[in-house]
N, C-alpha and C positions, 0 to 999 in steps of 0.2 A: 504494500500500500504506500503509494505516497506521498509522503509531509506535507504539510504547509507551510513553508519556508516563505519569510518576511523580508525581503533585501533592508538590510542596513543602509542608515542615512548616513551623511558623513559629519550632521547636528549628532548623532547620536554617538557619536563616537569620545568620549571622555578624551580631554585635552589637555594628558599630562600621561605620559608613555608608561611610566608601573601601572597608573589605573586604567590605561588602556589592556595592557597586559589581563591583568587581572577582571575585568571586564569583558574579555573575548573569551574566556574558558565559560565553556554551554553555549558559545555560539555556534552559528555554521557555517561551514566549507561547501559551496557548492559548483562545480564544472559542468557546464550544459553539453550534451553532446548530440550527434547528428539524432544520433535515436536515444531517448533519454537523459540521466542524469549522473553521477557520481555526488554524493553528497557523505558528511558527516559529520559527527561535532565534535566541535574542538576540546580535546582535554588534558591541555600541557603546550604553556604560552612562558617565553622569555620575555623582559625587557631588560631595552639598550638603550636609556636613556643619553642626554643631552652629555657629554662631559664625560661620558666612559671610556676609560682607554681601550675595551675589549670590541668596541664598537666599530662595524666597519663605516660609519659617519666621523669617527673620531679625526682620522686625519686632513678634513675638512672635503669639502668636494670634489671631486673626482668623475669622469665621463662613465666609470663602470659603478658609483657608486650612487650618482644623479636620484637615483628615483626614492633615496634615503631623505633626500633633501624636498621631497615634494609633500604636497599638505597629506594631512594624514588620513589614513586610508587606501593606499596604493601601494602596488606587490612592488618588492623589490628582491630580485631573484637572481643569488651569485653560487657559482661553481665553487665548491671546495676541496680538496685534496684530491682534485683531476677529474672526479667521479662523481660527486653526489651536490645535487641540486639545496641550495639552501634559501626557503621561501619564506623570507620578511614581509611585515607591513608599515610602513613610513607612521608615524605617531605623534608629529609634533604640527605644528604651523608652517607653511610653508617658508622653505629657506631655512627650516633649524632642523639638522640633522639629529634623526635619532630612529629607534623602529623597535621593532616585536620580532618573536620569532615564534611560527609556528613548530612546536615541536611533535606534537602529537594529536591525534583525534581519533575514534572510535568509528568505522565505515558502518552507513546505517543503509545507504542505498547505492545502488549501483556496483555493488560487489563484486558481480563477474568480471565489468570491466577491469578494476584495480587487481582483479587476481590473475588479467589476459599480462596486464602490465608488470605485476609480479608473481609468474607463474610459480606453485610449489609452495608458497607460504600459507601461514597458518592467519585465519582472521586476525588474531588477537598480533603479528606481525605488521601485516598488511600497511599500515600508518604508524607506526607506534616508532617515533626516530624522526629528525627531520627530513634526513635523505629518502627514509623509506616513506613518507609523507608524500615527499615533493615526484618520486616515483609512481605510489600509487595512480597519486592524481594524471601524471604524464604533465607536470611542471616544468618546464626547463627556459633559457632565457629567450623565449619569444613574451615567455609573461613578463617581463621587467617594464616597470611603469605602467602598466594594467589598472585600470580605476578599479577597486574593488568593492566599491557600492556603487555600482551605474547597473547591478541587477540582471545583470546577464554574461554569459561566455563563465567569463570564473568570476565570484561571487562571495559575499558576504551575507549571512542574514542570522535572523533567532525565529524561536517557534515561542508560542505561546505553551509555558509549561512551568511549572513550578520549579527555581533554582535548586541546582544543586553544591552541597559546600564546597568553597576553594580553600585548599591548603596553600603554603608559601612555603618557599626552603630556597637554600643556596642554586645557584647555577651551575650546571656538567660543564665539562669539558674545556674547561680554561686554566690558563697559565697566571691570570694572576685574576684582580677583585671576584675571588672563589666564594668570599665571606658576605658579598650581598645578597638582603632574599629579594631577588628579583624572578622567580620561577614559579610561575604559578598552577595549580593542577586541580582539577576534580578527585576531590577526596575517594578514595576506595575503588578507583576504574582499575581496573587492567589491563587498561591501553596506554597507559604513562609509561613514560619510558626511566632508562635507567635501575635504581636500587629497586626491588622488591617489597625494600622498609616502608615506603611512600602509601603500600598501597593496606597497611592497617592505619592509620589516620593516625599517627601518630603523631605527625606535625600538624601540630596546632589549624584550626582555620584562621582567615583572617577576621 
């Protein structure tokens, strides 16, 4: 069956990159395709604020880095370690670099596609990772600069449903500000990626 998926306004978007973060876990990812849809919600969201050295905005603008710098709301989508697609959304006003990182979501529709795109895995795989995110979906840099509230092609939206709690914890895979909680997640999923520990609620909500 389904959803009824709401596109996001880019008014509704909170105007401060952690409570953007944290505001987009229970939202949704959606990709239209010739026949049907790919969709699901998101549940495991970074911020990279203004002023972060881990930030790929940090070392100011940049022609591979541009769509960091656009008003908030819009993919920004860079190659990393040769192989794996890493799908941002710009978060501040535009012209002040900063953004989100989608790290994970929970596939609710469209499944077979995301399983054509990665054959052999297991649902609870399928998105759970940015790269394996940015794969399912078949993300790669033709999205870069993509409106991601204009409601169609790839897509942002929420459903009318009662929230679920966000925890908060430190941020993976970095070499240095390891110790902020900028990591936001749906308490108890089993599509967060990472430790295990995450997923008895043990970190506090917000």
């Amino acid at each position: 069956m389904t959803m009824t998926i709401l596109p996001l306004q880019r008014d509704d978007l909170p105007l401060d990159t952690a409570e953007l973060a944290r505001f987009m876990v229970g939202k949704y990812l959606v990709r239209d395709l010739a026949r049907g849809r790919m969709a699901g919600r998101l549940v495991e969201v970074e911020a990279y604020p203004v002023g972060d050295s881990t930030s790929y905005a940090y070392i100011g603008r940049r022609p591979y880095n541009a769509a960091m710098f656009l008003e908030r709301g819009h993919a920004h989508v860079r190659l990393t370690y040769g192989s794996a697609w890493m799908f941002n959304m710009s978060s501040e006003a535009a012209d002040v670099g900063a953004g989100i990182l989608f790290r994970a979501l929970e596939p609710l529709e469209g499944i077979a596609a995301m399983e054509a795109l990665r054959p052999g895995v297991p649902l609870r795989d399928l998105a759970r990772g940015p790269g394996r995110l940015s794969q399912a979906f078949g993300i790669a840099a033709a999205f870069d600069g993509v409106d991601l509230c204009r409601g169609h092609g790839l897509w942002i939206g929420r459903v009318d449903e009662p929230g679920r709690p966000v925890g908060v914890t430190t941020r993976i895979g970095l070499s240095r500000e390891m110790d902020r909680p900028l990591r936001f997640y749906e308490l108890g999923s089993r599509f967060v990626s990472g430790p295990r520990k995450l997923l008895d609620g043990s970190v506090a909500p917000l």
